[in-house]
N, C-alpha and C positions, 0 to 999 in steps of 0.2 A: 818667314815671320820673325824679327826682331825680338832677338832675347839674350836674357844674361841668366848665371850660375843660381839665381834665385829663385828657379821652379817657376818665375810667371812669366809668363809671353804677355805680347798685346792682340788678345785676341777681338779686333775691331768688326772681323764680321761675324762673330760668333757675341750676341748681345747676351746671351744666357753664362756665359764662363765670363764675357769681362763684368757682367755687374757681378757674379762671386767675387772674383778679382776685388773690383771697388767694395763690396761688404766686407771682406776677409783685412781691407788695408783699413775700413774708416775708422773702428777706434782711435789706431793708434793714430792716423792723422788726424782726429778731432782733436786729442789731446795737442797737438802741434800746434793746431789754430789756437786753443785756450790758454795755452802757454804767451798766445802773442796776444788775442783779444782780450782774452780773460772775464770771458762771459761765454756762458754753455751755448746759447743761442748763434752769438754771434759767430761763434764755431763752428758751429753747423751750415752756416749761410756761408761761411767763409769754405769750407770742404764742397758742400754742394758746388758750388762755384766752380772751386779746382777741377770736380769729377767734370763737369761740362766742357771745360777746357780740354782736360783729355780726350774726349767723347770728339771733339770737336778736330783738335789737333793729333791724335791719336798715329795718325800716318806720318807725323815728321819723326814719329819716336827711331831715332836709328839703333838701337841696342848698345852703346855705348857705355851704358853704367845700366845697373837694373832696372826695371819697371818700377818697384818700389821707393830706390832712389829719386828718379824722374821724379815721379807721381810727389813724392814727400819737397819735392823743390816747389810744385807749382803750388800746392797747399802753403809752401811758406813765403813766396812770393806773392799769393793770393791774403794771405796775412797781414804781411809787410803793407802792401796796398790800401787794405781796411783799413787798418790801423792810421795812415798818411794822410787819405779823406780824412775820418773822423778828427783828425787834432787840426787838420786843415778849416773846417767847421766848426771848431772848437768845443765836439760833441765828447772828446775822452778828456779828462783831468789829468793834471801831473801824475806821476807814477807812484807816488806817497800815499794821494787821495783814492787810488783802484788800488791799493793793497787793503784797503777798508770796506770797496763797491763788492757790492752784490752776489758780481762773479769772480772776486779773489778766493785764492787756495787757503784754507783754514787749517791750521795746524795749534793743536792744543798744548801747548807749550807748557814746561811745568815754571816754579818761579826760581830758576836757575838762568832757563833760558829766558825770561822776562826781562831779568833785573839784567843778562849782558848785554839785551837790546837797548834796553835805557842807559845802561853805561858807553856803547858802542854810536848812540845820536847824541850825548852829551859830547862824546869824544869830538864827532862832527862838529858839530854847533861851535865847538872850543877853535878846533881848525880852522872854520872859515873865518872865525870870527879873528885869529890873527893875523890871516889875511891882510898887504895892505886895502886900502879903501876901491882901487881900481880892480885888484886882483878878483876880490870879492864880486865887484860889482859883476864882473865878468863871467865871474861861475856862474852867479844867480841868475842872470838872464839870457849866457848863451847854454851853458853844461844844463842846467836846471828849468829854465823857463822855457825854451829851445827857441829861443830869437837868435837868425843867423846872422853872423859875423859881419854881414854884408849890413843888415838892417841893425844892428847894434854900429856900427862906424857912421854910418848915416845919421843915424842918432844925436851919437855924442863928438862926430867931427876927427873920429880915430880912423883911418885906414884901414882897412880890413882885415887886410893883412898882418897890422900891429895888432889888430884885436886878438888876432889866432893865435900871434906869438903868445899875447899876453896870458890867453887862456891856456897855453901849455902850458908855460911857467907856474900859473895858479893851480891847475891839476897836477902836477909836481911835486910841489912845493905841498900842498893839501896829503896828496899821498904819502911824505917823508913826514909830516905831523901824527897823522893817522898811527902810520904803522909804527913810531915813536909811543906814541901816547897807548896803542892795541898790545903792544907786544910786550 
């Protein structure tokens, strides 16, 4: 039976130790999922999922890296996944907008930490905003809106390839103003 240094085997025909197994891991892999869903629920759907994967796939596990490892990959690739639907459906919002939903991490900040976040998005705002006009445009719709390079050249008749240059150079360039203006 396939194992590593980390106390768990796969025990695939023993249904009574791998669900300990899978209870003993799923906290810490719900947290994984929430990290990338960012909704409790969806976390849950998203873990459920991975355990079935195991359950299913459970006999290609070669002992390679740990049980825990493994398991913490599918959970995050089961993540990555959800997450690729849903924007694909246009059912998650920008990343700005779920720091505000439902299932964002709350943290009580006192007004220390307030007033550097509003100095630290003015900073932003100030960045992009010297940006030339193409540089910008570029952040905002491929860095930020996530239109890819391919469909942004289409677009506006830029190669795609010039698009990507362009967007290094703008995230660059964004990052030398930043850390100017942060530090």
């Amino acid at each position: 039976m396939p194992s590593r240094d980390d106390g768990y085997t796969l025990p695939m025909h023993d249904t009574e130790q791998l669900g300990t197994l899978l209870a003993g891991l799923g906290p810490r892999l719900e947290a994984v999922a929430l990290r990338i869903t960012r909704h409790p629920e969806h976390a849950r759907d998203v873990v459920q999922n991975a355990f079935e994967k195991v359950l299913r796939h459970g006999a290609r596990f070669q002992g390679d890296s740990r049980v825990s490892t493994w398991i913490h990959r599918i959970v995050t690739n089961e993540a990555l996944m959800w997450l690729r639907s849903q924007r694909r459906r246009g059912e998650v919002q920008a990343d700005s907008d779920l720091l505000d939903g439902p299932g964002a991490p709350r943290t009580d900040s006192g007004p220390a930490e307030h007033t550097q976040r509003r100095e630290n998005a003015r900073a932003l705002q100030r960045g992009i905003r010297s940006l030339s006009e193409d540089e910008r445009d570029v952040i905002l719709r491929c860095a930020l809106a996530e239109e890819s390079y391919a469909a942004y050249g289409s677009r506006t008749g830029v190669h795609p390839a010039a698009v990507k240059s362009r967007a290094f150079r703008a995230r660059r360039r964004l990052g030398e103003l930043l850390a100017e203006t942060l530090h």
